[in-house]
C-alpha positions in Angstrom: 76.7 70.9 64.6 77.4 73.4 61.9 79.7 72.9 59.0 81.2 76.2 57.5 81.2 76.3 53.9 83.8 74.2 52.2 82.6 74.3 48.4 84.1 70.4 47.2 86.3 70.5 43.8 86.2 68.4 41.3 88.5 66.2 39.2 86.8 64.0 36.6 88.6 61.5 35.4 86.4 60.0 32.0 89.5 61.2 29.9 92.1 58.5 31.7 91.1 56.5 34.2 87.0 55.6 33.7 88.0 54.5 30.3 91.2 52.5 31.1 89.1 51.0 33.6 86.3 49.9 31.6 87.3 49.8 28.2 91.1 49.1 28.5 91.9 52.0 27.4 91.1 52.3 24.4 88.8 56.0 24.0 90.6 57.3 20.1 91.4 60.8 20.8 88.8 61.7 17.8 86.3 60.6 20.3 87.5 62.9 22.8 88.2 66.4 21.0 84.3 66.9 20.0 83.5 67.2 23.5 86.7 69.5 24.9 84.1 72.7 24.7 81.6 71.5 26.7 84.4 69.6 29.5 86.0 73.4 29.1 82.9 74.9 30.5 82.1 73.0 33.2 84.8 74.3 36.2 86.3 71.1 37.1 89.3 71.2 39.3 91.2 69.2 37.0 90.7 66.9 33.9 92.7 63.8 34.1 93.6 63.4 30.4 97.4 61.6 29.8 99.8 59.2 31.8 98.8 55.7 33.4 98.3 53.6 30.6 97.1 56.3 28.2 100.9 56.5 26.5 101.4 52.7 25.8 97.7 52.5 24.8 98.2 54.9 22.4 101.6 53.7 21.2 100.8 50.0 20.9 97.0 49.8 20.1 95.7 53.3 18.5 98.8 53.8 16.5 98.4 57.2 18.3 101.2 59.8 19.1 100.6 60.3 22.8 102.7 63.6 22.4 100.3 64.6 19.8 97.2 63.9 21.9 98.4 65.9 25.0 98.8 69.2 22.4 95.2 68.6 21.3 94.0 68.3 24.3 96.0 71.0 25.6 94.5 73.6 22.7 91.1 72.2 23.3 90.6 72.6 26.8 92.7 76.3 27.3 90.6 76.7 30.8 90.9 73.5 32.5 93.6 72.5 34.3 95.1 68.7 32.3 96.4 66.3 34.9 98.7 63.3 34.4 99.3 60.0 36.6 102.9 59.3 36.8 104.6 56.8 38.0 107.8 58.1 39.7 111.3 56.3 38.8 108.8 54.0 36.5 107.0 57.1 34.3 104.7 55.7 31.8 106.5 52.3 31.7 107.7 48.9 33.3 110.9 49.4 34.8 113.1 51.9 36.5 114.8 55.1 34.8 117.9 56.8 34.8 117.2 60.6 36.7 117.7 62.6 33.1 115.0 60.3 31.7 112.6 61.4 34.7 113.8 65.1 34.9 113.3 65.1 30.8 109.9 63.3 30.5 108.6 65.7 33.5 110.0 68.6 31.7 108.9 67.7 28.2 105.6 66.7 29.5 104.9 70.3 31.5 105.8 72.0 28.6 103.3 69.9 26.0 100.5 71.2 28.8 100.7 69.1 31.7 99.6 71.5 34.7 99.1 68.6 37.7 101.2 65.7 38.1 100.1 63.0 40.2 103.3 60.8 41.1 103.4 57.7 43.1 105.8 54.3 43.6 104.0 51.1 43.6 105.1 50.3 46.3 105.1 53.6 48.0 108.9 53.2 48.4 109.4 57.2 48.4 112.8 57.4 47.4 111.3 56.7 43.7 109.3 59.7 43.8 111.8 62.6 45.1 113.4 62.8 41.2 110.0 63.3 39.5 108.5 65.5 42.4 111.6 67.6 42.2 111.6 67.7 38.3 107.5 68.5 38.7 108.3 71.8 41.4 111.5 73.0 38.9 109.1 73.1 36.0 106.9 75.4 38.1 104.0 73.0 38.2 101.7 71.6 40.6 103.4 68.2 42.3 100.6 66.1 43.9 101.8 63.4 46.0 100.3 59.9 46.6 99.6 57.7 48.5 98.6 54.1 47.5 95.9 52.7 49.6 96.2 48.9 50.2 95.3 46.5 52.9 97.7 44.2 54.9 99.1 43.3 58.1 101.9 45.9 57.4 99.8 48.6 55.7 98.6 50.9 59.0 97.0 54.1 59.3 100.0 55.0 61.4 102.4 54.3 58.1 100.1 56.3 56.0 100.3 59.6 58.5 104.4 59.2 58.0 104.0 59.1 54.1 101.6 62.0 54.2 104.2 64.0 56.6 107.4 63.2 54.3 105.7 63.4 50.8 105.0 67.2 52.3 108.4 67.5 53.0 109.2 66.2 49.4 107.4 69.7 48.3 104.0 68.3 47.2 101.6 70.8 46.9 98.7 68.9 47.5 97.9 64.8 48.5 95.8 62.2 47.4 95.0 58.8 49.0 94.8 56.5 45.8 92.4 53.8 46.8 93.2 52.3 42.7 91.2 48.7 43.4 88.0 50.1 45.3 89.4 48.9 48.9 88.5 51.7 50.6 85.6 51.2 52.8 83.1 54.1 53.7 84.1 54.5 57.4 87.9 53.8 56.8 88.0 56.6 54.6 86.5 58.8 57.3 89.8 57.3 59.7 92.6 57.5 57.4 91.0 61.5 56.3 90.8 62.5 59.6 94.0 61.3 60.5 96.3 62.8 57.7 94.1 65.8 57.6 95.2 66.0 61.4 98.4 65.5 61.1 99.4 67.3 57.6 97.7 71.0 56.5 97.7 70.5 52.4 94.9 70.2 50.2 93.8 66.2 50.1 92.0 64.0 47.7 90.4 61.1 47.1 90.5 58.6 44.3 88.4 55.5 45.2 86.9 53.4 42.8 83.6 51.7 42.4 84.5 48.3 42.1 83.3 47.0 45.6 79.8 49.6 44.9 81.3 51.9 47.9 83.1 54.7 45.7 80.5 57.3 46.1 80.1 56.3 49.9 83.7 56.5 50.0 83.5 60.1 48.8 81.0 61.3 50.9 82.4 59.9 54.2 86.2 61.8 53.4 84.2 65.0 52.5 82.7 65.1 56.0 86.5 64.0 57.6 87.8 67.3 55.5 88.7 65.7 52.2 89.3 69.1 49.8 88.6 67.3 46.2 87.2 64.3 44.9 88.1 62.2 41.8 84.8 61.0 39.3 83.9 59.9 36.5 80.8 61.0 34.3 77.9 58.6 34.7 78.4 57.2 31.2 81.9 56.2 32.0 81.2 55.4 36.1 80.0 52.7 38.0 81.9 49.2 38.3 85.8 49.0 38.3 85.7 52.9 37.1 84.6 55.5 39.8 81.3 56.9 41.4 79.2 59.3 39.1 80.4 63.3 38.6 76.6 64.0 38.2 75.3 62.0 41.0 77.9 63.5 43.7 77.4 66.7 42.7 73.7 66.1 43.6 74.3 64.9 46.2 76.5 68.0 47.8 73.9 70.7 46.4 72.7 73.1 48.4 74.8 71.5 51.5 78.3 73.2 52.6 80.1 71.1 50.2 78.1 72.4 47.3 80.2 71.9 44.4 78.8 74.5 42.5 78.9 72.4 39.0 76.0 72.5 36.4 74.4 69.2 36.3 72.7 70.1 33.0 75.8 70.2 31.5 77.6 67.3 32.5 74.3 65.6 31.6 75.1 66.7 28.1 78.6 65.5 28.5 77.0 61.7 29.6 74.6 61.9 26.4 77.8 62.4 24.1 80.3 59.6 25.8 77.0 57.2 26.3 77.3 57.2 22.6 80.8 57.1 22.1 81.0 54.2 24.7 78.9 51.7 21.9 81.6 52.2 19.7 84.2 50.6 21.7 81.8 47.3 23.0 84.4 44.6 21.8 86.6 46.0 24.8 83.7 44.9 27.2 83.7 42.9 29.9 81.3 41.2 32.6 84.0 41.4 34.7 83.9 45.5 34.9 80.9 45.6 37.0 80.0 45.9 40.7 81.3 43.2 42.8 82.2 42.9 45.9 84.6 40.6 45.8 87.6 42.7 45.1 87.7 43.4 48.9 89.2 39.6 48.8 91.4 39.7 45.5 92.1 43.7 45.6 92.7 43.8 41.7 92.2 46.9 40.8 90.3 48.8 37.9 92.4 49.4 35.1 94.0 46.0 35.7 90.6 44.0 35.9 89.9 45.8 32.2 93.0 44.7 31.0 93.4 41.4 32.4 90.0 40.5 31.4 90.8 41.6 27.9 94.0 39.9 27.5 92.9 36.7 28.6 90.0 36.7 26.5 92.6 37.3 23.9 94.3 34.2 24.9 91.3 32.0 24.8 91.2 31.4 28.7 88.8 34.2 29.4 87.0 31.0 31.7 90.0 31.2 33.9 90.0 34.3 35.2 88.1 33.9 38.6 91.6 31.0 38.9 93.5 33.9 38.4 91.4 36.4 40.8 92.2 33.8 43.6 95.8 33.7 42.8 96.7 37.1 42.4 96.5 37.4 46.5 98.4 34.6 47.0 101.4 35.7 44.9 100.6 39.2 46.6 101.4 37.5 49.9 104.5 35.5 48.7 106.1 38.8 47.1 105.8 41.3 50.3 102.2 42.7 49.7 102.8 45.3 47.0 100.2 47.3 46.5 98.3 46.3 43.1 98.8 49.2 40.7 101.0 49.5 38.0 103.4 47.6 37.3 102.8 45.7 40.5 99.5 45.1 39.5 101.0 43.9 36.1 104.0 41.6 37.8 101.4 40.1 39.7 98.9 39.6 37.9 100.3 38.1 35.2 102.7 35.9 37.5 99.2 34.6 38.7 97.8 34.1 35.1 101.2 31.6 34.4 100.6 29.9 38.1 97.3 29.1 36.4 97.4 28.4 32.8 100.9 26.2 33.5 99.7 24.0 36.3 102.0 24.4 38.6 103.0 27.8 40.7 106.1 29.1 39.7 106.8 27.0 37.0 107.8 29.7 34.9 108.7 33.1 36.6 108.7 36.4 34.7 111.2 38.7 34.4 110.1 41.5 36.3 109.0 39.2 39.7 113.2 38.4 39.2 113.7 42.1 38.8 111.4 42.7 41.6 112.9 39.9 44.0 116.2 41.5 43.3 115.3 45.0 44.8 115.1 46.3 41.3 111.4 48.2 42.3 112.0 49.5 45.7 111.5 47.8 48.9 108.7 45.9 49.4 105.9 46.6 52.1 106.6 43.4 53.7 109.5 40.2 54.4 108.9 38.4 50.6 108.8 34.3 50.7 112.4 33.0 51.3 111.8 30.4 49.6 110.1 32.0 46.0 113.2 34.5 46.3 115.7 31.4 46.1 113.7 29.6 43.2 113.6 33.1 41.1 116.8 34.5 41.7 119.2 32.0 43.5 122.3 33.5 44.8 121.9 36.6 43.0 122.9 39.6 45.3 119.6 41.4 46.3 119.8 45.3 46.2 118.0 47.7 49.0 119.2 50.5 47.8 117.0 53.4 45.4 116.8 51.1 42.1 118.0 54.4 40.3 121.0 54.5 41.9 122.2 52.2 40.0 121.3 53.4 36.5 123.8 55.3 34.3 122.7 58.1 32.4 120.2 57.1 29.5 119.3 60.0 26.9 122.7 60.1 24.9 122.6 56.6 24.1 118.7 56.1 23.5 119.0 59.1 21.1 122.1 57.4 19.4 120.2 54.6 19.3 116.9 55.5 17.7 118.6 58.0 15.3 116.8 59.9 12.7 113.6 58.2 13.1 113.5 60.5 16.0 111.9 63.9 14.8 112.2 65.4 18.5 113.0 64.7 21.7 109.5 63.7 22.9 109.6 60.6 20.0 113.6 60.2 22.1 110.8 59.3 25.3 108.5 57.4 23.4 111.1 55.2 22.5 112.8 55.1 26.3 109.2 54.1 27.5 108.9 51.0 25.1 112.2 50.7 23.1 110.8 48.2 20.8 107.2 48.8 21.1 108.9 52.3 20.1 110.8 51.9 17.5 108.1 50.2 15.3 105.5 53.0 16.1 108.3 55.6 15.2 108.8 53.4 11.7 105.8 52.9 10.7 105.2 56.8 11.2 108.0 57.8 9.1 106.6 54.9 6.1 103.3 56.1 6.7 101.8 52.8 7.4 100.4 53.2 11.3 97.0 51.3 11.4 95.0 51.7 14.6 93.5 48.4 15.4 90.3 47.4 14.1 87.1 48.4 16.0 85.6 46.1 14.0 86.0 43.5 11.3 87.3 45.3 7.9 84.8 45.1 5.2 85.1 44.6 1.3 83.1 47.6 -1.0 80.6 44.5 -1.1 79.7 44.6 2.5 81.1 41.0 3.2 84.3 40.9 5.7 87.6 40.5 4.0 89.9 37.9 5.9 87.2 37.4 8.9 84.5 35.9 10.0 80.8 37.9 10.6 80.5 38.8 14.0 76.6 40.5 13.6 73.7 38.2 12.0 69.9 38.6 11.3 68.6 34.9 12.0 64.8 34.2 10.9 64.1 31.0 13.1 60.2 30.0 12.1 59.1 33.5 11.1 61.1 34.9 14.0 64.1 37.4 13.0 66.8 38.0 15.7 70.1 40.1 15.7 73.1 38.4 17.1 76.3 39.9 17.5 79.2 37.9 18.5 81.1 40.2 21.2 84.3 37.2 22.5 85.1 34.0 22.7 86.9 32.0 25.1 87.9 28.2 25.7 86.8 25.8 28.6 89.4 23.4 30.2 87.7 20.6 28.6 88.4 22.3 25.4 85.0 23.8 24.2 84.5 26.7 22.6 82.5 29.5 24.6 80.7 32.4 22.8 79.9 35.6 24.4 76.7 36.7 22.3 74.6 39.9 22.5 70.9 38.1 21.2 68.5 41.3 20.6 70.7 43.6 23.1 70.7 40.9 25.8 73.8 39.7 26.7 74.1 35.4 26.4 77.0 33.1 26.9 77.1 29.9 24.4 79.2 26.7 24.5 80.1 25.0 21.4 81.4 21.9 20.7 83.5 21.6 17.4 83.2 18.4 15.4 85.5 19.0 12.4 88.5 22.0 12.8 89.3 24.6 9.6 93.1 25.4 10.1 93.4 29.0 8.3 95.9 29.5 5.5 98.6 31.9 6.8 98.6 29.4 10.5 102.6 29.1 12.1 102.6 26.3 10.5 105.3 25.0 13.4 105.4 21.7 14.4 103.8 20.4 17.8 106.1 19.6 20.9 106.2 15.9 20.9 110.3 15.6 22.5 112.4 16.6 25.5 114.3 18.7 23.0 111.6 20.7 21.8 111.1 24.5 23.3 107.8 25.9 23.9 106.5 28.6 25.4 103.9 29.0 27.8 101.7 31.5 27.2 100.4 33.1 24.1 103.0 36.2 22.8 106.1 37.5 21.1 109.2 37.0 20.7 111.3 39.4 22.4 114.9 38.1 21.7 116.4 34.7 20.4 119.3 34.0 22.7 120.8 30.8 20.8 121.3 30.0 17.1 122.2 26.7 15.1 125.2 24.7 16.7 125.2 26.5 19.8 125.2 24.2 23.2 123.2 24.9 25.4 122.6 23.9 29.1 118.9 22.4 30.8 117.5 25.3 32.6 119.6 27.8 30.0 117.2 30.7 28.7 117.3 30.5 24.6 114.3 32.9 23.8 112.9 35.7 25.7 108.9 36.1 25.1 106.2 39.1 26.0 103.0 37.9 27.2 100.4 40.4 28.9 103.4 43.2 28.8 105.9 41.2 30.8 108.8 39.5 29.4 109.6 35.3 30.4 112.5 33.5 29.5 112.0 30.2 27.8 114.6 27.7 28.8 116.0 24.5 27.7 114.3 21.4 28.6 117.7 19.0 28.3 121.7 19.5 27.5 122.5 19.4 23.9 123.0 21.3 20.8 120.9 23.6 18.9 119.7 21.9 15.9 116.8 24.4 14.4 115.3 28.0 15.4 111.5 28.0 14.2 111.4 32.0 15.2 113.0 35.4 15.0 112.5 38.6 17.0 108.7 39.6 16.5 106.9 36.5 15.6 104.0 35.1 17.0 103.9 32.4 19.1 101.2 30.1 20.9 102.0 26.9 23.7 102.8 23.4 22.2 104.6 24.8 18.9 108.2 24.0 18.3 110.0 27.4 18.6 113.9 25.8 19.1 115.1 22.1 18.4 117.3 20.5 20.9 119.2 17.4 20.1 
């Protein structure tokens, strides 16, 4: 049978998603603008360069103004089109927004040199896209509609084909099947391609990452079915939780009827440069980035593997994370199988991480699973459990109707309330993404004090580390010299310390068993919970809020702190009736399980 040419485009994604996915997103936009030329040349489709988790990343971690990237980029790559991953009703953040934030963010974001926008719902509850698809076609750009590929009992190809029909009718210009945790199997992807291609004539593509080691087969099988474009990643940012090789797909379609027509000498040149780039960033690593398989059992997707993995090394339970991969499809089930992308990927995941790290399931529920069981994100896929949605929310009303509905206008009053730290209106939307978050970044920009996070540990003129420990080491062990570098750390249950080493380039896991402990100076200093009265939290984070003060009453059960762990915000509650006798924290601090934060008599 002959094929008539159908030349495949391209979009690559190492400027968003391979590095979110592999390095938790943390690629400095210095790293990025050496390279624009050569990326300029090359005739992608598209380069995926801003949205996801690009904006917070930048905000909270490289002390970056994501506006400020997005112009860079913008001026750097004058003959590319620059995509963005949007999250409807949700845009760059972790809750719902009014319709002038949406139509203003889309606006503002076109006109910094956005030219694609790729908008989905998590939980493909379309009435959170029509604002933003709407606000995408006024601005005269290209509105890509999505859908999220999960699996489930409720999750049919049948229900796909009706998304794909009405997301047309929405105006999208063009449609991609978002496969975000590598679900997608080869011959499924030939199905569910055939089918929409069948039932809906508009340019589709594929995003399917490697995770499982089936992205690239994944590709090839939805070209044949009459995929249009394919998502990648260049080889030095491919593979594992990213996305199947730019190079190696573009080999693969040469000289066939889907010949892309891309220079592989060229994007070879482009691996050489981010290969290199990639060493800088090695204390984002993970082992748990790679191939495997398994995610076809705990569908955790890219990004959020990166993150997750990152977050809990940062919390010392980094040896609990295969607890948490067995969770996460548990809670999935008991909240209506949401698709896992963001932020359902982030309310369940990190609902899973407290299910583990308490003890108990559902000992302490987040926030956003509340928000979530209340209607607050849309309707979920599926019937939620009866009896979680009790526990979390009680006799609160649930909602089914578009979360947005019920949101007042923002901008008047987020502008009042940032005031003249706002310079323009995109530093307005930074601050309505992450109002506190915000605020600081926007502070700290006006004192001049914004400090990206170390790469690695700060060094005196002497050489010798100022305030840390040495993480690299030449040992000579009986006239044998080795390099060591100490890449994490993490804590057993039994309470030993585990070190993630790199001996010589290999990579080596130690335990370590302390016999004497060195409390730094500059510790909390807080007492330990020893008494009913005494409030904890329980997870690692900051404090959001402080709900009580000194002399107040308070209830068992009442919420008297709010905290942020993992980007999700917890309520901390009293243990017993009585009266507030001490506050150990304000808005900001610190805090870590078993220290006294309030003091209940």
């Amino acid at each position: 049978m002959s094929v008539k040419n159908k030349p495949i485009e391209v979009t690559d994604l190492i400027l968003r998603d391979a590095h979110q996915s592999l390095i938790a997103t943390r690629m400095r936009t210095e790293d990025m603008l050496p390279i624009c030329e050569k990326l300029d040349r090359v005739g992608y489709w598209s380069l995926e360069a801003w949205g996801g988790a690009t904006f917070d990343a930048c905000v909270r971690y490289l002390k970056e103004d994501p506006w400020q990237r997005l112009r860079q980029l913008r001026a750097a790559l004058p003959n590319t089109r620059l995509q963005m991953l949007l999250r409807g009703q949700n845009l760059l953040g972790y809750r719902h927004y009014a319709d002038d934030v949406v139509k203003a963010f889309v606006h503002k974001s076109a006109e910094n040199g956005i030219d694609v926008f790729r908008v989905f719902d998590a939980l493909n509850d379309l009435r959170n896209l029509e604002v933003a698809m709407k606000a995408v076609k006024d601005a005269g750009k290209h509105a890509q509609g999505t859908i999220c590929y999960t699996t489930s009992p409720v999750h049919t190809t049948e229900m796909y084909i009706q998304q794909a029909k009405d997301l047309r009718d929405m105006g999208a210009d063009s449609l991609t099947i978002k496969d975000m945790a590598g679900l997608l199997t080869p011959f499924a992807s030939y199905d569910i391609v055939k089918a929409i291609k069948g039932a809906v004539d508009l340019p589709l593509v594929i995003h399917s990452h490697a995770t499982a080691g089936l992205g690239g087969l994944c590709q090839m099988k939805a070209v044949e079915a009459g995929a249009d474009r394919i998502d990648t990643a260049i080889s030095s940012f491919a593979g594992g939780t990213s996305h199947a090789s730019t190079e190696s797909l573009v080999a693969a379609f040469r000289d066939t009827p889907f010949d892309t027509g891309l220079d592989l000498e060229l994007l070879s040149e482009i691996a050489d440069y981010f290969r290199e780039v990639r060493k800088k960033y090695h204390q984002f690593e993970s082992e748990f980035t790679r191939e495997d398989v398994s995610v076809q059992i705990n569908q955790v997707p890219g990004g959020m593997m990166s993150n997750l993995a990152n977050q809990l090394k940062e919390q010392n339970a980094l040896d609990r994370i295969r607890e948490v991969f067995d969770e996460i499809p548990r809670v999935r089930k008991d909240l209506g199988y949401p698709p896992l992308v963001t932020p359902t990927s982030q309310i369940v995941g990190t609902q899973a991480v407290y299910n583990v790290l308490s003890g108990e399931r559902y000992k302490t529920i987040t926030n956003e699973v509340k928000r979530y069981l209340k209607g607050g994100y849309g309707k979920p896929p599926a019937e939620v459990d009866a009896a979680l949605q009790k526990k979390a929310i009680g006799n609160e009303p649930y909602s089914d109707a578009r979360p947005a509905d019920a949101l007042s206008p923002e901008l008047d009053k987020l502008r009042k309330e940032i005031g003249e730290l706002a310079t323009s209106e995109e530093d307005v939307l930074t601050f309505a993404m992450f109002p506190d978050l915000g605020r600081d970044f926007l502070q700290q920009r006006a004192d001049g004090t914004l400090q990206p996070e170390p790469l690695e540990p700060p060094a005196s003129a002497g050489g010798r580390p100022v305030d840390a420990i040495s993480t690299e080491f030449l040992v000579d062990v009986h006239g044998e010299q080795y390099e060591i570098a100490i890449t994490g750390a993490g804590t057993t249950q039994s309470g030993k310390r585990k070190l993630y080493l790199s001996l010589d380039g290999m990579p080596e896991e130690v335990m370590v068993e302390s016999l004497n402990e060195y409390v730094a100076e500059g510790a909390s200093g807080r007492k330990r919970a020893s008494e009913p009265g005494h409030v904890t939290a329980a997870m690692p984070g900051n404090i959001v809020d402080v709900l009580v003060a000194v002399g107040d009453s308070v209830s068992a059960g009442q919420a008297v702190l709010i905290t942020e762990a993992m980007k999700m915000e917890t309520e901390v509650h009293a243990n017993i009736d009585g009266k507030v006798v001490a506050v150990y924290v304000e808005k900001g601090d610190r805090v870590t399980p078993g220290e006294v934060l309030v003091e209940i008599e």
